[in-house]
N, C-alpha and C positions, 0 to 999 in steps of 0.2 A: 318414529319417536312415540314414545309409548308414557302413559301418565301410572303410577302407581300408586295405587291409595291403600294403608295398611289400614286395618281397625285395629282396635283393642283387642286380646286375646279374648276369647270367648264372645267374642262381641254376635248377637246371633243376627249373622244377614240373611235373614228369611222373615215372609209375611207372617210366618207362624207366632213367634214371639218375638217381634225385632224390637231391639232398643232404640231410643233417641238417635242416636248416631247414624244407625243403618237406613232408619226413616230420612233422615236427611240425606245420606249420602246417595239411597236410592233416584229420590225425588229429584234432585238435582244431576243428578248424574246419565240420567236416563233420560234427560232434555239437553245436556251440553252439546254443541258444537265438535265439543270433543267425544264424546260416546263412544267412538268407534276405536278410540286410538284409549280409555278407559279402563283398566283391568285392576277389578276388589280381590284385595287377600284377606284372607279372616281366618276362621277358628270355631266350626259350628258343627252340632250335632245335627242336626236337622238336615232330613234328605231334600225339604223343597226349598230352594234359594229364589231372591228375586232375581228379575229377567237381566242380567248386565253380565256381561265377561267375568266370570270370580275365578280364581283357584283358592281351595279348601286347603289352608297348612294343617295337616295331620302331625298329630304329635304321642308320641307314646309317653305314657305314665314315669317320671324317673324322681325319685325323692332325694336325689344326691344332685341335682342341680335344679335352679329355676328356670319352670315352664314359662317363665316370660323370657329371658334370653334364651330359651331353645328357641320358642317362637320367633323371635328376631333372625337369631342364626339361620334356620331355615328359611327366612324371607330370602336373605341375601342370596341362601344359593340360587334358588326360586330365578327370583329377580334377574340372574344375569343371561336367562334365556331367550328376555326381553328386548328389546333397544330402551330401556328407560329414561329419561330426562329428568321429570320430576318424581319423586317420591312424595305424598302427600300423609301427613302421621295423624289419626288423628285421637284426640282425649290422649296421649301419653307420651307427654316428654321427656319420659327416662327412657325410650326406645329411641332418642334422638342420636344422643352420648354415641349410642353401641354402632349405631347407621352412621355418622358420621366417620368414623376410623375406617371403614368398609366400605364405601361408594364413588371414591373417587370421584368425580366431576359432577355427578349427576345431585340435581340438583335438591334441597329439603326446607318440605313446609311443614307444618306445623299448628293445626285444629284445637282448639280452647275448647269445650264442650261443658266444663264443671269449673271451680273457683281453682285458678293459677296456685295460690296461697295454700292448696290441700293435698295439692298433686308429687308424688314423687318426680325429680327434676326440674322443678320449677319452684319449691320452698325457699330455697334461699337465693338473697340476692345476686350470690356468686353463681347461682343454676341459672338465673335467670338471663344473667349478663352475656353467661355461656351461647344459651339459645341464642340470643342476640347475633352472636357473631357467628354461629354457625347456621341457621335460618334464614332463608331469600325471606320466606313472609313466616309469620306470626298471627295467627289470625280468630279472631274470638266473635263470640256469639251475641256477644252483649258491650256495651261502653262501659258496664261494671264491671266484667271479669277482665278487661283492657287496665280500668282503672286500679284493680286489684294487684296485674301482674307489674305495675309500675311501683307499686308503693316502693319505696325506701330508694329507688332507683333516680340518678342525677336528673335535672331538668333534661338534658339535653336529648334524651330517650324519648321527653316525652311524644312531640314530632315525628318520630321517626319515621318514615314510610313503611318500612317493615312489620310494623303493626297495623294491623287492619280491622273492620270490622265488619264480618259476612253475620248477618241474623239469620236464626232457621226460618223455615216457610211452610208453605200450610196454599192448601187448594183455594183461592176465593168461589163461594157460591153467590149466582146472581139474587137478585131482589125478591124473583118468585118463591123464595126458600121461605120469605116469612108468612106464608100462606097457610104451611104446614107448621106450624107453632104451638105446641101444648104447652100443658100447667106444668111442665118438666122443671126441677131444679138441678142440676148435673153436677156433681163431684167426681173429677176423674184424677187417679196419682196412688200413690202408695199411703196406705192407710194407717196413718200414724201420726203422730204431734209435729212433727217437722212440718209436716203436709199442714199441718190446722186440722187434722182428720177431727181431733177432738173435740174442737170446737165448733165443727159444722154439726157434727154429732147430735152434741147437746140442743144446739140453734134451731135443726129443722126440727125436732122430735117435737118443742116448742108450735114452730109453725103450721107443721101438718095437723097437729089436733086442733088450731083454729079456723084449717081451713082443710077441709075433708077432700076439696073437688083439685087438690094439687098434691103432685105427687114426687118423691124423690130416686134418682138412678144416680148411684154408686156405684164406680168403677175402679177397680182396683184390687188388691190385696196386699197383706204383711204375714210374714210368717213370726217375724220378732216383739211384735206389740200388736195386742188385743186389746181394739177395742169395741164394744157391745153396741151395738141399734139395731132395734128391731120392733117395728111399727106395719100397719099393716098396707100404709101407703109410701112407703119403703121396700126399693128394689137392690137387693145387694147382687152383682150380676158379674162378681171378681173378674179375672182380666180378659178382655175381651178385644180377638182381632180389630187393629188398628181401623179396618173398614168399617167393621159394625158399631165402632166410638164412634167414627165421622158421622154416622147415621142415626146413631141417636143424639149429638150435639143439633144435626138438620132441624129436627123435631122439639129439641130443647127452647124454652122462654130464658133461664136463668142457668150460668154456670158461675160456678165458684171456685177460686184459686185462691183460698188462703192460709198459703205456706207461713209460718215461723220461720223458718233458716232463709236465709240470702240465696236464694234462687238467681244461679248465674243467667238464666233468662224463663222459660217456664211452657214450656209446649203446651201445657194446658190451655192456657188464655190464648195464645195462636189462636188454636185451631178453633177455637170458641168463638171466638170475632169474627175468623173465616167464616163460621157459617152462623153467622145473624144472629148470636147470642145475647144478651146484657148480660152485660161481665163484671161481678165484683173479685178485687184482688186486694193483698193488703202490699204496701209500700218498701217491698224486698226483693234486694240486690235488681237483679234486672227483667224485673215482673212490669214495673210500670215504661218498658221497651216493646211489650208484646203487643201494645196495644194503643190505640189512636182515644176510641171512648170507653171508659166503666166507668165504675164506681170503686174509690180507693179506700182502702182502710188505714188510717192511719196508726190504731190500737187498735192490736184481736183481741175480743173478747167475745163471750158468749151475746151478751147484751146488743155490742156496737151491730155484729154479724146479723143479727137475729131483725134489727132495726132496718138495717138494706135491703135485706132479703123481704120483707114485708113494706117498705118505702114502693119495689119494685111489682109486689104481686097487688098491692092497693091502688099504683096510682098507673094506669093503664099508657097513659100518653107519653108519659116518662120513660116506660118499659120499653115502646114500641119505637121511642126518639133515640134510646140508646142502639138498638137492633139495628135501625136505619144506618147511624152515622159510624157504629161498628161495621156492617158490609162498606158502607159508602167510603170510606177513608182506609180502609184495609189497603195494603201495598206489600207487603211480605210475600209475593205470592212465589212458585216455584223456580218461574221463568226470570224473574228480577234478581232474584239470589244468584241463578244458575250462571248468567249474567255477567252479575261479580263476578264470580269464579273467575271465570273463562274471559273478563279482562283482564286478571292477574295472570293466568297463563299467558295469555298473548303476550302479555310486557315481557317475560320471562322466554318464551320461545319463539320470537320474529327473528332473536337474532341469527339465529340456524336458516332464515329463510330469506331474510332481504336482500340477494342477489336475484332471489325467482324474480321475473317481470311482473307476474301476477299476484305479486304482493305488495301493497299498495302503505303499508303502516310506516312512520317515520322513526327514526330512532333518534335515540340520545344522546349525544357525542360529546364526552370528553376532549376539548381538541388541546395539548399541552407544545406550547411551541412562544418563541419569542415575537412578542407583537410590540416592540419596540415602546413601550407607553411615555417611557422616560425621556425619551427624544423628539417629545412636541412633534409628532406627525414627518419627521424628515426622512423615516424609511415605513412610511403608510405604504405603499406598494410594492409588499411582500411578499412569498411564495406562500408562506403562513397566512396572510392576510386573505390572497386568493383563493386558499383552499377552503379558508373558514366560510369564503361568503358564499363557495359553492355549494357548501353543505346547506346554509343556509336558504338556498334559493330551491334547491331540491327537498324543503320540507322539513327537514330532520330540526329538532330540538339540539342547540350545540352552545355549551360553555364554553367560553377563553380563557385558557390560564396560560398569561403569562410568565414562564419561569426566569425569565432573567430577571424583568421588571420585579419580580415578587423578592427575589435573591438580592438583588441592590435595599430593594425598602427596609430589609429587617435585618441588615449584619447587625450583629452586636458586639460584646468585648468576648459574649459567653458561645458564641458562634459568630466567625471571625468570616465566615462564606456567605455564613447566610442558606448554607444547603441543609441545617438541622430544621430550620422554620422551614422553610421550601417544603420540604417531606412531609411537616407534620399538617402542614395546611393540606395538602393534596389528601391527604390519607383519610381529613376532613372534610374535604371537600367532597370524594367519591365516598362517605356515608353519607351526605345530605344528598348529592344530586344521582346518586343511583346509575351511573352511567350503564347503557348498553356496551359503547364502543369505546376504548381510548386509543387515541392518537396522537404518536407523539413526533415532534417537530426536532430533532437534533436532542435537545433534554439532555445532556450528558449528568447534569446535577441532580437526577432523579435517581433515586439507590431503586436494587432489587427489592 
């Protein structure tokens, strides 16, 4: 059984210029349990890839149809070379739609990485619903892009198990990192007003001329918006393999994370706290999830920014109490996330395996059979009865649904059986309790 994880078209899985996604899916992927049974599909120029199982979807240039269902299309065929089980999508759920009419059994999850509400197949309520019922999991980076994807959506979603939430992660470094600590102020992201780029802009240009012996590294670029600093204790050092950012955050006192737009969560501040930063951030979408201690902005402005950022290089004790309780409360780390994962698979693929002896995990069990409720105990020792308690004495998680009893409670004038309620409860009931197993006991009033 084999797990398949697609990216986003062009999504570049390599250490050369990897995006957000491939960093996560790396990092985690290459500590699962699962690794071995693991294989990335993507879409990338680059001849160095990181170290995991990939196949490269090549695609030729065609202007008379979209390079994203080519891209899909070729998954599929791809894909059936495989044993696949799960397919895992992640950032794009219009590739859901097109996978789902073509997979047959095999199962589809579904990776949030940006705001639900911006995404082709995920804007409207009816895209959403859709995923809903076609999705084992649903699974977002943040409790804001979670809360996002529910809006306008009934209570009864809001529960659901099928929504989840995996945050990204980030390496923790131990205590001796704050040993190496300069006058570094760190700006790392796309350099533009969304980011706050402009406001940091103006804020240091400010600080460094009051304070000569501190200096600032700016990481990043924009090709769409220019905007101008240039001081001479100012490092512009545009985009910079993901290792050599880890290494100058090492060495970094102060990073700054203040986006404008609702940051469905914000790698920046991660991996800032990972290695022993004070972190100021401002109070968007799921920025204040990245992180255990900063300093939050409530309003960006030039002023409020300018007033942190010198709160933190004046007053030394404060500086070094955030760096502290930043390493000390950090918990995002690779292994915890990977974790997740690979308990959600388990849930999803034990049921392929609990006949092996050496598989030790319990299952869920739907048990649907007549348990007599209605007749005060006068046929308690049941064939139903007996198999339930076996289940239960062997471990397993097991519901009783009584269908006769349930069939008596609720005839009505508008259902004369009682087998329309009977249906609609079960059908409710296996979206709340998720069964692995169902079993059924006689059941003749159970439709197809």
């Amino acid at each position: 059984m084999k797990i398949a994880i697609l990216l986003p078209y062009k999504e570049n899985f390599s250490p050369e210029y990897p995006g957000a996604v491939s960093l996560f899916v790396n990092e985690t992927s290459k500590i699962s349990k699962y690794k071995k049974n693991i294989i990335v599909f993507g879409n990338t120029e680059y001849k160095i890839k990181f170290k995991l199982k990939y196949v490269n979807i090549n695609l030729k240039k065609n202007f008379l149809t979209s390079q994203t269902k080519n891209y899909v299309t070729k998954f599929l065929k791809i894909q059936k070379k495989f044993n696949i089980s799960i397919i895992e999508v992640h950032n794009r759920p219009s590739y859901i739609n097109q996978l789902s009419k073509n997979v047959g059994k095999i199962v589809l999850s579904l990776y949030f990485h940006n705001d639900p509400l911006s995404m082709d197949g995920s804007k409207t309520i009816g895209e959403r619903k859709k995923l809903l019922k076609t999705c084992y999991k649903i699974i977002f980076n943040s409790n804001w892009s979670k809360k996002r994807f529910l809006e306008g959506l009934e209570n009864k979603f809001v529960n659901s198990n099928k929504l989840v939430v995996f945050f990204q992660s980030a390496s923790k470094k131990d205590s001796s990192i704050l040993k190496k600590k300069k006058n570094w102020i760190t700006f790392v992201g796309k350099l533009n007003k969304a980011k706050g780029y402009d406001v940091f802009a103006a804020a240091i240009k400010k600080i460094l001329d009051k304070y000569p012996n501190w200096k600032a590294k700016i990481i990043g670029d924009e090709k769409r918006e220019k905007i101008f600093l240039k001081h001479k204790n100012v490092d512009l050092l545009g985009f910079l393999n993901h290792d050599k950012v880890l290494k100058i955050f090492e060495q970094s006192s102060i990073a700054v994370a203040c986006s404008r737009w609702e940051e469905p969560f914000g790698r920046t501040s991660l991996e800032a706290s990972a290695n022993g930063c004070a972190v100021i951030i401002t109070n968007k979408g799921g920025l204040p999830e990245t992180i255990t201690n900063a300093k939050i902005l409530e309003n960006l402005n030039v002023k409020n920014l300018e007033k942190s950022i010198l709160n933190l290089i004046n007053n030394n004790v404060e500086r070094k109490r955030l760096q502290t309780l930043s390493l000390l409360n950090f918990y995002l780390t690779h292994s915890f996330v990977a974790k997740m994962i690979d308990n959600y698979r388990d849930e999803k693929l034990r049921i392929h395996n609990f006949n092996t002896p050496k598989y030790k995990k319990t299952l869920r069990i739907l048990h649907i059979t007549n348990f007599n409720e209605r007749l005060d105990g006068r046929l308690f020792f049941n064939t139903g009865r007996r198999i339930n308690n076996g289940f239960i004495r062997q471990g397993h998680s097991v519901l009783g649904f009584s269908d006769r009893d349930i069939q008596k409670y609720y005839r009505s004038i508008n259902d004369y059986k009682g087998a329309k309620t009977l249906n609609d409860k079960l059908k409710k009931t296996c979206y709340n309790y998720k069964p692995d197993l169902i079993i059924l006991g006689h059941a003749d009033l159970i439709s197809k």
